[in-house]
C-alpha positions as CSV (number, residue, x, y, z in Angstrom):
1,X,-26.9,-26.0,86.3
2,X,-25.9,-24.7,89.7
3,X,-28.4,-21.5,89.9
4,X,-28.6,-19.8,93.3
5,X,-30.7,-17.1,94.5
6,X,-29.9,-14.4,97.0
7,X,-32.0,-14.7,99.9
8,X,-32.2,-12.3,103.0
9,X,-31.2,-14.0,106.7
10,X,-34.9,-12.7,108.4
11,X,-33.3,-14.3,111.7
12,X,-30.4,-16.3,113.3
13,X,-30.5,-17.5,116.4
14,X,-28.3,-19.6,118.5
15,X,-30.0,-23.2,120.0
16,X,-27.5,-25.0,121.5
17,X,-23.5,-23.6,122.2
18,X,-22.6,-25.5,118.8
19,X,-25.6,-24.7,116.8
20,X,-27.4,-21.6,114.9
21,X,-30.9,-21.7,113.4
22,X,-31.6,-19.9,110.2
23,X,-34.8,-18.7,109.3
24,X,-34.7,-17.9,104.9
25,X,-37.1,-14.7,103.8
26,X,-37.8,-15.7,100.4
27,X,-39.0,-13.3,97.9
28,X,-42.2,-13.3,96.2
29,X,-41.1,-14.3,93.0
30,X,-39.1,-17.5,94.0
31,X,-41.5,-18.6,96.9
32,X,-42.6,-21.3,94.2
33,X,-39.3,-22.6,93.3
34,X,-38.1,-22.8,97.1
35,X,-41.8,-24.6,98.4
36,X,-39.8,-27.5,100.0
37,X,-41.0,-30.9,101.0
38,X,-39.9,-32.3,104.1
39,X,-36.7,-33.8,104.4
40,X,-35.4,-31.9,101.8
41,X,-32.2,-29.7,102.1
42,X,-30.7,-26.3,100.7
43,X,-27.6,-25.8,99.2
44,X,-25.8,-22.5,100.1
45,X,-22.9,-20.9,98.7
46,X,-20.0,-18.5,99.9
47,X,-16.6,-17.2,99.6
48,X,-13.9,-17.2,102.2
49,X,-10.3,-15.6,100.9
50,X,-11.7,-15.6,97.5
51,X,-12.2,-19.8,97.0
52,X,-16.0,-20.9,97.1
53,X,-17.5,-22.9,99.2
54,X,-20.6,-24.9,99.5
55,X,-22.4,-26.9,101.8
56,X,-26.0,-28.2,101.7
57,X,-28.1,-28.2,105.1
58,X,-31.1,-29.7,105.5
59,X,-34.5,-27.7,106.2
60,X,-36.1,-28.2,109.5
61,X,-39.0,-26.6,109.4
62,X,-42.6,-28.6,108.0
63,X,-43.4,-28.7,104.7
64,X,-45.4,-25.9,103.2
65,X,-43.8,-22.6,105.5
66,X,-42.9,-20.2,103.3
67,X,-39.4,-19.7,105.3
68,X,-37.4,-22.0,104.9
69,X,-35.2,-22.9,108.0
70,X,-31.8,-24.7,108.6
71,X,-29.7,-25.5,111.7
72,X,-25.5,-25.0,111.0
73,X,-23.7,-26.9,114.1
74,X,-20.2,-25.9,114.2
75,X,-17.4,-28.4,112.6
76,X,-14.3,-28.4,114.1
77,X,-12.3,-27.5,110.7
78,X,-15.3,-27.1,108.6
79,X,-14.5,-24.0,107.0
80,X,-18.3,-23.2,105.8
81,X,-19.5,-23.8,109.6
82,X,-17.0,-21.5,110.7
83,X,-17.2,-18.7,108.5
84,X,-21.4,-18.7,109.3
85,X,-20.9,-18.8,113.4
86,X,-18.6,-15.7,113.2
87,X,-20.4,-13.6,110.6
88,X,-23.7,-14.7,109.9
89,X,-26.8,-12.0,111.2
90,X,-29.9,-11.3,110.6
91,X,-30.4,-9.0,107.5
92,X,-27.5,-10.0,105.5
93,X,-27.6,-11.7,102.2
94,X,-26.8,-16.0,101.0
95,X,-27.2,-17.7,98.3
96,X,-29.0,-20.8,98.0
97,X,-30.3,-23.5,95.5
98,X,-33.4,-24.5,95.7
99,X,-34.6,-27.4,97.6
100,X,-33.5,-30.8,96.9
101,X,-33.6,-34.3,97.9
102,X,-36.0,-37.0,98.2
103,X,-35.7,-38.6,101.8
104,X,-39.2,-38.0,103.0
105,X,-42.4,-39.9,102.2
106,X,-45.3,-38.8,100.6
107,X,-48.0,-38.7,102.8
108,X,-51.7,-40.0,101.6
109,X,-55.0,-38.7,103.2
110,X,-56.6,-41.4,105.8
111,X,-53.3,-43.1,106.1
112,X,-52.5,-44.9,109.6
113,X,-48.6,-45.6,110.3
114,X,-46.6,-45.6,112.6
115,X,-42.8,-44.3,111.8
116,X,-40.0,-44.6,113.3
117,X,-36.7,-42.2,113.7
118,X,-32.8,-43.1,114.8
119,X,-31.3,-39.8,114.5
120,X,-28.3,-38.6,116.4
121,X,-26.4,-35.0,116.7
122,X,-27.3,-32.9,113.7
123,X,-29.2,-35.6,112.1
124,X,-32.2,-33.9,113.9
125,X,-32.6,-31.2,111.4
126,X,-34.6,-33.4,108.4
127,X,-36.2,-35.7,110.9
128,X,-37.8,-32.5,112.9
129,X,-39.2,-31.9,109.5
130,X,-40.6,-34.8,108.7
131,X,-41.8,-35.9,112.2
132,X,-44.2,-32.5,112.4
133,X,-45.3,-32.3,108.4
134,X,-46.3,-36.2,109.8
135,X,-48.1,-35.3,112.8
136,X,-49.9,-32.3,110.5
137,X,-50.8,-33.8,107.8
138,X,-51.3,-38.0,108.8
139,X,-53.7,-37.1,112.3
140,X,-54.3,-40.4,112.4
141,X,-50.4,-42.0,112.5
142,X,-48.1,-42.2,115.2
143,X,-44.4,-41.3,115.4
144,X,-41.8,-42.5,117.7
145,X,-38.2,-40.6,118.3
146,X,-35.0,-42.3,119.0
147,X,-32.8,-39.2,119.6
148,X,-29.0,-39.8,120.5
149,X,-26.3,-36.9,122.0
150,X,-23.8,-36.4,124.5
151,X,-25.6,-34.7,127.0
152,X,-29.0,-32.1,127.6
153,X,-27.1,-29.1,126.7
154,X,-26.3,-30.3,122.8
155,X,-29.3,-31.6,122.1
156,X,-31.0,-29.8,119.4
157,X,-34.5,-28.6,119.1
158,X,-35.5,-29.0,122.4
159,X,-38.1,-26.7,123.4
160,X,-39.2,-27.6,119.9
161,X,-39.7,-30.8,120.4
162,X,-41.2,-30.6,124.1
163,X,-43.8,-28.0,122.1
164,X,-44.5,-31.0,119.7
165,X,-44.7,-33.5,122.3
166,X,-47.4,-31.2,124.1
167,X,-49.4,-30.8,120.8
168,X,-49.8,-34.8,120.1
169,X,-49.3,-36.0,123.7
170,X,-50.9,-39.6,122.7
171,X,-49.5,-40.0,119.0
172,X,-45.4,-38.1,119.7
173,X,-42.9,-40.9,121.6
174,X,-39.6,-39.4,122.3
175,X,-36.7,-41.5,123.7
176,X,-33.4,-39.4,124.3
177,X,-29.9,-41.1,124.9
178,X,-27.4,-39.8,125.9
179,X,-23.5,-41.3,125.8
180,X,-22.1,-38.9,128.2
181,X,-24.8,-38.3,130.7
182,X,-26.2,-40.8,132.9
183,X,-30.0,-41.1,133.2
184,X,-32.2,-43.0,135.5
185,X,-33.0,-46.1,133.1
186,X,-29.7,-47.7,131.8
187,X,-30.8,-48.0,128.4
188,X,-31.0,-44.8,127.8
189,X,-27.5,-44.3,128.8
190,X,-24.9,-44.7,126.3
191,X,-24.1,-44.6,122.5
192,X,-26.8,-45.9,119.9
193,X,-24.8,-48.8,119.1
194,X,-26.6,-52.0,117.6
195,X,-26.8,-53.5,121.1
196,X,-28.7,-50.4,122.2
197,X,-30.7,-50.1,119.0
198,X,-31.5,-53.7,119.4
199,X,-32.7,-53.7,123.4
200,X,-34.8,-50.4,122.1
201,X,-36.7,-52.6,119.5
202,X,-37.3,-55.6,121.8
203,X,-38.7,-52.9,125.2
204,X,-40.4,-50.0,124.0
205,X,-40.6,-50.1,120.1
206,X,-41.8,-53.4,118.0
207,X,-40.9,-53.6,114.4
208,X,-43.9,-55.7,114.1
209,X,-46.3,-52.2,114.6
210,X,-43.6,-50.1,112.7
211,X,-44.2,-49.0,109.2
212,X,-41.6,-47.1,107.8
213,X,-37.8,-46.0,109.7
214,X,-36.1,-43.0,108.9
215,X,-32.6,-42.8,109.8
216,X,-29.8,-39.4,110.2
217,X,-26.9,-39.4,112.1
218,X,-23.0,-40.4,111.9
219,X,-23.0,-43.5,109.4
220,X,-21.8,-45.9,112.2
221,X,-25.1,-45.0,114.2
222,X,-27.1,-45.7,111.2
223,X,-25.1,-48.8,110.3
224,X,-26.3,-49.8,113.6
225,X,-30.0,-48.8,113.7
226,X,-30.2,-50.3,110.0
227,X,-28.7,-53.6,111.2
228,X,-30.8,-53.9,114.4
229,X,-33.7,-53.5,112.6
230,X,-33.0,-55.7,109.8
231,X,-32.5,-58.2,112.4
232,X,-36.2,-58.0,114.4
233,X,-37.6,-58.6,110.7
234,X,-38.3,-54.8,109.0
235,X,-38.1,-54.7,105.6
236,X,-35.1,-53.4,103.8
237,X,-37.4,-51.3,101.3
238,X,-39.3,-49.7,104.3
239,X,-36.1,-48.1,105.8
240,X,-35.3,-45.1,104.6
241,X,-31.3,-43.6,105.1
242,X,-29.8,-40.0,104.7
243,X,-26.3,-39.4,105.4
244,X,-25.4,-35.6,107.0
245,X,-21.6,-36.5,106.6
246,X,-19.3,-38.9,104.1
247,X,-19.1,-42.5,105.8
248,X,-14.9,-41.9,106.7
249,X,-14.9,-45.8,105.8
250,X,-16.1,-45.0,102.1
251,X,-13.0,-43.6,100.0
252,X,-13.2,-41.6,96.5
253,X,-13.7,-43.8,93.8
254,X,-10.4,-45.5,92.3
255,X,-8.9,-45.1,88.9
256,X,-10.6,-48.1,87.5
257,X,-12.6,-46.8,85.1
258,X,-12.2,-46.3,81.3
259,X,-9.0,-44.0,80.7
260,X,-10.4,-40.5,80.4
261,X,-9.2,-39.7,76.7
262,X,-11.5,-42.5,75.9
263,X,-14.9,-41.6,76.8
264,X,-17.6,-40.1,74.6
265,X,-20.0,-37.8,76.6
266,X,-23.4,-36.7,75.7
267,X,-24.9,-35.1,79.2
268,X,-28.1,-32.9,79.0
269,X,-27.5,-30.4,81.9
270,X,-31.4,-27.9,82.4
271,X,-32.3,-29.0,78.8
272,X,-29.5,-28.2,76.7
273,X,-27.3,-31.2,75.2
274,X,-23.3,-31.2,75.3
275,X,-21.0,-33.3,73.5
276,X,-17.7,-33.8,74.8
277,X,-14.3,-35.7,75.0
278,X,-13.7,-36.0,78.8
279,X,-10.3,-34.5,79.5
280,X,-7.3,-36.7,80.7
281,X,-7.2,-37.9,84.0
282,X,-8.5,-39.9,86.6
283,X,-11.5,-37.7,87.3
284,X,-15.3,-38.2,89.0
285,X,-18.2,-37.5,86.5
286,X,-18.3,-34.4,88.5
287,X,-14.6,-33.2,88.0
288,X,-14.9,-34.5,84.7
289,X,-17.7,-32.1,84.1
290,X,-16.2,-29.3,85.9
291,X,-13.1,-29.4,84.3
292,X,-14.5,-29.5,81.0
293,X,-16.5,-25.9,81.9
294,X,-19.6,-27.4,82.3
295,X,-22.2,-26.6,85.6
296,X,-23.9,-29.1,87.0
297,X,-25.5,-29.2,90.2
298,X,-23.5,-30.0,93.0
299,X,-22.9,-28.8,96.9
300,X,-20.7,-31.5,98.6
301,X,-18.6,-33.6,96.3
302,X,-19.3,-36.5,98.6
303,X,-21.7,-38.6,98.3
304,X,-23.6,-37.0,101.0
305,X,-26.4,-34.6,99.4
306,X,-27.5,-36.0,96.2
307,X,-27.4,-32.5,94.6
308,X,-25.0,-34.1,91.7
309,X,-27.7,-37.0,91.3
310,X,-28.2,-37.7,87.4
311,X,-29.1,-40.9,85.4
312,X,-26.9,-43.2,82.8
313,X,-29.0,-43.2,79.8
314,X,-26.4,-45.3,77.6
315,X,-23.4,-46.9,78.7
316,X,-21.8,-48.2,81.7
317,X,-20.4,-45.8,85.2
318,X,-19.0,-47.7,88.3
319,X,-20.5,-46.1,91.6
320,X,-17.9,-46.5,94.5
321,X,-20.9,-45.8,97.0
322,X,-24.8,-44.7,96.8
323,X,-24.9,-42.9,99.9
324,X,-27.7,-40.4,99.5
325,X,-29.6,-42.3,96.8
326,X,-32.1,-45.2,97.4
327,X,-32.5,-48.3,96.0
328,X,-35.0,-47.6,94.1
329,X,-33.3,-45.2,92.9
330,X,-30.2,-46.9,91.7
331,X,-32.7,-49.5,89.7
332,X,-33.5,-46.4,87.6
333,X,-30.4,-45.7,86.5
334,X,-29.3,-42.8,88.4
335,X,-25.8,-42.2,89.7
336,X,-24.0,-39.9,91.9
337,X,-21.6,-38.2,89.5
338,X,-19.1,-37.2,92.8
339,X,-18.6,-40.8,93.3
340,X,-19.6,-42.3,90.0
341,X,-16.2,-43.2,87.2
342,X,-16.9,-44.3,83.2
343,X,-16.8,-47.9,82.5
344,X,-17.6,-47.2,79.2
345,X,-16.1,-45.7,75.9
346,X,-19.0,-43.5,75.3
347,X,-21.4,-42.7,77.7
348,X,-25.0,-40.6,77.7
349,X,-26.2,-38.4,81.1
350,X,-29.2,-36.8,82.0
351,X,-29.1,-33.9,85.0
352,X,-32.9,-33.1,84.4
């Protein structure tokens, strides 16, 4: 189920005119359950005019700090975004689930990479986390930054990262472009478009030394990255993709599936088994579940987080788009129940 925890805001500070960094005081007793790994993200809860809202931001700070940290960069009609720039301050109270997701690599003693990062606006925030956990815990692996923003003033984490790039001068590589500021060196002008991304991986970065790419940003950014370095010969399986926002190209799934009076459920939701006859209508897994009273975990109802991830145990479910799973993932079996429809009369899900 959906189980949040009130945590205290220990700090918030502003870092760019669009963006607010939260720093989580966790208490004693949950410190375990809230131990994140890099690239993971929270999921936090709150009401505005008595309807709930949720939103799940991903932790910037390295693995292992007991305070867990998140940026919020304001959304222009992003109700959650709004509500925390105009009343969120130090010592009040949220509510969070613990850390989720599964976008960062495990990280063996003595290994020798070198990663590579396309991120752009926002995208930053699980990046920054894995890029110093990295350079912590792998002292022998290098890591190269493609950062992309409109100008100096919105890029996030700077002094961070200029701290970081002082601490591993020889092994840190950061490359900033900007689409509405010029620089001195054209390249670095512009939007990260597939052109750019391409010219990037022929001049300063070759996929031949690169190990693993980790990708965040606006999905046309990372359509781009992906396809440029698919192109200069890096394996599919060694790029690694989170989304921070829907792809607007990727709609909710149609009413395709099985009618909804004709499914069987059996889902196992935090260890307990329900049986159910999904209620009539056109609905998501998700809505289905919600509907029938059930609580599964969830945060964005779009594909985005992976909160509602779960696997098909028996029977069929159409997913109209993976988004924040990989594809190893989706050869196990698992769906996203936000953007997943039953293809089947009876069908058998696992949450756990």
């Amino acid at each position: 189920m959906s189980q949040f925890f009130a945590l205290t805001l220990a700090d918030v500070r502003r870092d760019t005119p669009d963006s607010l960094v939260l720093t989580l005081e966790v208490p004693e007793e949950h410190r375990a359950r809230f131990a994140h790994r890099a690239g993971q993200h929270l999921t936090l809860r709150t009401w505005v005019e008595g309807q709930e809202l949720r939103r799940s931001y991903s932790l910037c700070n390295a693995q292992g700090d007991v305070s867990p940290q998140l940026a919020i960069k304001r959304v222009a009609g992003g109700r959650f975004s709004e509500w925390a720039h105009r009343y969120m301050q130090a010592g009040a109270l949220i509510e969070a689930m613990p850390p989720s997701g599964s976008f960062g690599l495990d990280l063996p003693s003595g290994a020798r990479r070198h990663y590579v990062a396309f991120a752009a606006g926002s995208g930053i925030t699980p990046i920054l986390s894995i890029l110093e956990t990295t350079l912590r815990d792998e002292p022998a692996s290098l890591f190269s930054l493609v950062y992309g923003n409109r100008d100096l003033e919105s890029v996030q984490f700077r002094e961070h990262l200029c701290q970081l790039k002082n601490t591993y001068l020889a092994r840190l590589s950061i490359f900033y472009i900007f689409s509405n500021e010029p620089q001195d060196v054209e390249l670095f002008s512009g939007r990260l478009d597939e052109r750019r991304c391409l010219s990037l991986l022929t001049s300063c970065l070759q996929v031949s030394t690169i190990d693993y790419a980790y990708l965040c940003g606006p999905a046309g950014m990372m359509q781009a990255a992906c396809s440029a370095l698919l192109a200069k010969g890096m394996p599919a399986d060694r790029i690694r993709q989170e989304y921070f926002s829907a792809d607007p190209t990727v709609r909710a799934p149609s009413s395709t599936g099985v009618a909804a009076p004709g499914v069987e459920l059996s889902v196992r939701i935090d260890g307990a088994t329900r049986r159910l006859r999904l209620a009539p209508g056109n609905y998501t897994l998700l809505d289905d579940l919600l509907v029938a009273g059930l609580a599964p975990p969830y945060s964005c109802k779009a594909g985005v987080c992976g909160t509602c991830r779960c696997k098909v145990l028996e029977g069929q479910v159409h997913m109209h788009a993976p988004n924040a799973l990989g594809s190893a993932e989706v050869a196990q079996g698992y769906v996203l129940a936000c953007m997943s429809r039953a293809q089947s009369s009876s069908l058998k899900l696992a949450f756990d």
